[in-house]
C-alpha positions in Angstrom: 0.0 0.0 0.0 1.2 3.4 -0.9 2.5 5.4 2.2 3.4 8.8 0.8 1.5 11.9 2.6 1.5 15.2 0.9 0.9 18.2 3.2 0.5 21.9 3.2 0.3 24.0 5.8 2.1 27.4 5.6 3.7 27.4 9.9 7.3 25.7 9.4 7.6 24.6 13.2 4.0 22.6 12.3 5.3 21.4 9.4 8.8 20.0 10.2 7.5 18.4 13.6 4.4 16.7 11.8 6.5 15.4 9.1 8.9 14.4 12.0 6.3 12.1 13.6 4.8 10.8 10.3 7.9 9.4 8.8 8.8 7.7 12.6 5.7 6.1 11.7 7.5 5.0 8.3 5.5 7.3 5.9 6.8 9.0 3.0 6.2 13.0 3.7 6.0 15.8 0.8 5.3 19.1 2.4 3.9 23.0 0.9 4.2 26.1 2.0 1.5 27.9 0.3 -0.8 26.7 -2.4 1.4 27.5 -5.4 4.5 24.7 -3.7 1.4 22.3 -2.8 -0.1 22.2 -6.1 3.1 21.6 -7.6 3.8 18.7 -5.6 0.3 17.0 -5.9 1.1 17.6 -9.9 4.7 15.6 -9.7 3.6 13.2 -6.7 -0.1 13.1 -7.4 0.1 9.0 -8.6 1.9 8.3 -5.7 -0.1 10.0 -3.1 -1.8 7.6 -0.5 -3.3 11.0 1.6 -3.7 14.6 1.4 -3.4 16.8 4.4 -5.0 20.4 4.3 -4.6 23.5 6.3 -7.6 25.7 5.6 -5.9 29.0 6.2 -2.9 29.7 4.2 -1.3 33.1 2.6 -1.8 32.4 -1.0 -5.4 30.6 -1.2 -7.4 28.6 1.3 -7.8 24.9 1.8 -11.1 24.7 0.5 -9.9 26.0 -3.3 -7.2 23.4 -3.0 -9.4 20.6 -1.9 -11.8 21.1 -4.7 -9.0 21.3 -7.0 -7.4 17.7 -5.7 -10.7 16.2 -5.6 -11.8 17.1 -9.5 -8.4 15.2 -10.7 -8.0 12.9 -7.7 -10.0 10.2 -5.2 -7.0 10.3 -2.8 -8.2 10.8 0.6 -7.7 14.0 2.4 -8.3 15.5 5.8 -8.7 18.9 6.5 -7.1 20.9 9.0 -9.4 24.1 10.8 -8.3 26.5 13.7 -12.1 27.5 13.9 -14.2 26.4 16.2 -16.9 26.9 13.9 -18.6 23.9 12.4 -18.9 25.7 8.6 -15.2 25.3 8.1 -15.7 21.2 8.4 -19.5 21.0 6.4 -18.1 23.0 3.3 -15.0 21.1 4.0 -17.1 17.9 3.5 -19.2 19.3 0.8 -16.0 19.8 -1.4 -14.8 16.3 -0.9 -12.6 16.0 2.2 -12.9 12.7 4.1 -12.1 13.9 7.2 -11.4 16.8 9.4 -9.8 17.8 12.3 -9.8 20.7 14.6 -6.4 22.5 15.6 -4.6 22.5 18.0 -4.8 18.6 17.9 -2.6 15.8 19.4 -0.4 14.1 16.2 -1.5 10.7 17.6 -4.7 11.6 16.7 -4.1 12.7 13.6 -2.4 9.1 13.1 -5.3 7.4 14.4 -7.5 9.6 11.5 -5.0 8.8 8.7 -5.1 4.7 9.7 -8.6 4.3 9.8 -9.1 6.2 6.5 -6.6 3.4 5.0 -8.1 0.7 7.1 -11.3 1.7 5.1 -9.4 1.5 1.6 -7.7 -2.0 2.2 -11.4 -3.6 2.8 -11.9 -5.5 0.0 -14.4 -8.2 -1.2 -16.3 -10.0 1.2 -16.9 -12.3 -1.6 -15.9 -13.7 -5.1 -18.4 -10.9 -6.6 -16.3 -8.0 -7.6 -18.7 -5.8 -8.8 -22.3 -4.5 -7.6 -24.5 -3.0 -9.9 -28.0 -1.1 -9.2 -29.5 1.3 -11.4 -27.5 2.6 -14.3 -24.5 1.9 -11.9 -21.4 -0.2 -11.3 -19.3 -1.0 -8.5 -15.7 -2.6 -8.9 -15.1 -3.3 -5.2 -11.7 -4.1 -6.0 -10.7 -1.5 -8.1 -13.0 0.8 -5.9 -14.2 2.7 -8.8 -18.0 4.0 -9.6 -18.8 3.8 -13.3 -21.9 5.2 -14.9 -24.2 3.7 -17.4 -21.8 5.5 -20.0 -18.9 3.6 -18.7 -17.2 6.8 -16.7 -16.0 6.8 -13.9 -17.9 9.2 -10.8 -15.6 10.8 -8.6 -16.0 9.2 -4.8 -14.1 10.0 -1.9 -12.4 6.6 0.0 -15.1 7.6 2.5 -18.5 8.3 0.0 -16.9 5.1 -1.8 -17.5 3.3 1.6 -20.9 4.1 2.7 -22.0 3.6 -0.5 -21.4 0.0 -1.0 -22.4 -0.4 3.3 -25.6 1.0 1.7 -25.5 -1.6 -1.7 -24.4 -4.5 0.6 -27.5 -3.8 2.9 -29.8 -2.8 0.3 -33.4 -2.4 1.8 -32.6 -2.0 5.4 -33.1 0.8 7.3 -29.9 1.9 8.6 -29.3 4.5 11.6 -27.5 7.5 11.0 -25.2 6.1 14.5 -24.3 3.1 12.6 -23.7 4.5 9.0 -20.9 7.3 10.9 -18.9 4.2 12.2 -18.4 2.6 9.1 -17.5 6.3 7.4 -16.1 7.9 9.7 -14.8 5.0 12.3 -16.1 7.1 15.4 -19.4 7.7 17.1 -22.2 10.2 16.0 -22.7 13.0 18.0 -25.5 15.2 19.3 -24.9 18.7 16.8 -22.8 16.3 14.1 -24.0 17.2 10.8 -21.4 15.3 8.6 -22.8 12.2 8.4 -26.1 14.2 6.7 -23.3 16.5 4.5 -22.1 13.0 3.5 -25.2 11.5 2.3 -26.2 15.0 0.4 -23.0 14.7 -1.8 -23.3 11.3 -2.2 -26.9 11.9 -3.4 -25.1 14.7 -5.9 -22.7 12.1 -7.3 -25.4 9.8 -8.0 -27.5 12.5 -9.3 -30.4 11.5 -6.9 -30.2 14.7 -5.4 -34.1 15.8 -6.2 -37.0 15.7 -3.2 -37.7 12.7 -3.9 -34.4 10.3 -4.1 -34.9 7.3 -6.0 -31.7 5.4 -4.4 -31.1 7.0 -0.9 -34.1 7.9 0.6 -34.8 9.2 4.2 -36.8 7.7 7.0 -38.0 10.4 9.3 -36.2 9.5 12.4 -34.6 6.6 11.6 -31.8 6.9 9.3 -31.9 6.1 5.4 -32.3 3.1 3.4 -31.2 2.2 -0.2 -34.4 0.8 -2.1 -32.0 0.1 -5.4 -32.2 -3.7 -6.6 -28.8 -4.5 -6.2 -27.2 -7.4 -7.8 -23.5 -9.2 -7.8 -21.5 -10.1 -10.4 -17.6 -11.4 -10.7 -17.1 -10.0 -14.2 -17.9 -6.6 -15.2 
């Protein structure tokens, strides 16, 4: 598995003491500045990547133009850094593709713990000898982990939108809680005032372009959670 972390973040004393810890924990570390030295990095190391690391304030640009930028050429994962206590920096986070957030100051252990369960995530492969799910005008190559249309192209996930949506295809028909759909996404519990789980599900909805009031794949049960109602069948060749 590829163990190469490119990170931006525009305080040098941050910088050289994460990449310190990382690569004790034997990852490969690319670090930026400022948008212009990040975006020049993804460019050269961008097939190599196995996680992006964010900082949303920096003196050039923000985090949020550089993860929408990353996302519209990449699926790598990427967490997003925010000093503000605010919970707007972490939904349009979300919206724009991040996997995951956290808030600064944090502990680097935790930011490990984030980064290994995002790639815990990825490794999961088929339960099965099926390879590929298919609903809709849809197909899944679970181990590939790529989305394809009815056209044959490929939709754009995140490793985490990737995941819930085959939880969802693999337990097509159930109603599942909103408490149980954050633990396979996000590896942690939901709580009270968390909205990403719902941020999560909207985008998803986008990618699938199921987005209207009345979704034809994900739908909502009032107080529930949501259920997938697509007819979902398994297939080892594509």
């Amino acid at each position: 598995m590829l163990r190469t972390i490119l990170m931006v973040d525009d305080d040098q004393k941050t910088r050289n003491l994460l990449k310190a810890y990382l690569e004790k924990q034997q990852y490969e570390v690319r670090s930026a500045h400022d948008g212009a030295s990040f975006l020049a990095e993804f460019e050269r190391f961008r097939d190599k990547l196995s996680l992006v690391i964010l900082d949303v304030m920096l003196p050039d640009t923000d985090g949020f133009t550089l993860c929408k930028t990353v996302r519209s050429q990449s699926s790598v994962p990427i967490i997003m850094l925010t000093a503000s206590a605010d919970d707007t920096d972490r939904i349009v986070g979300l919206e724009l593709g991040a996997d995951d957030y956290i808030a600064k100051p944090y502990n680097p252990r935790e930011l490990l713990a984030r980064i290994k369960a995002i790639q815990r995530r990825m490794q999961v492969g088929s339960s099965g000898p099926a390879r590929y799910l298919r609903f809709g005008a849809f197909s899944m190559d679970l181990t590939e982990r790529l989305l394809r249309n009815a056209q044959g192209e490929r939709v754009i996930l995140t490793s985490m939108d990737f995941n819930l949506l085959r939880f969802f295809a693999e337990h097509a028909g159930e109603t599942l809680d909103r408490s149980r759909l954050m633990e396979q996404t996000r590896g942690r519990d939901l709580g009270p005032l968390d909205r990403s789980l719902d941020v999560q599900v909207s985008r998803l909805r986008q990618r699938l372009q199921d987005d209207g009031r009345q979704p034809d794949l994900i739908k909502t049960v009032r107080g529930s959670g949501y259920v997938f109602s697509a007819d979902v069948t398994s297939h080892t060749e594509a």
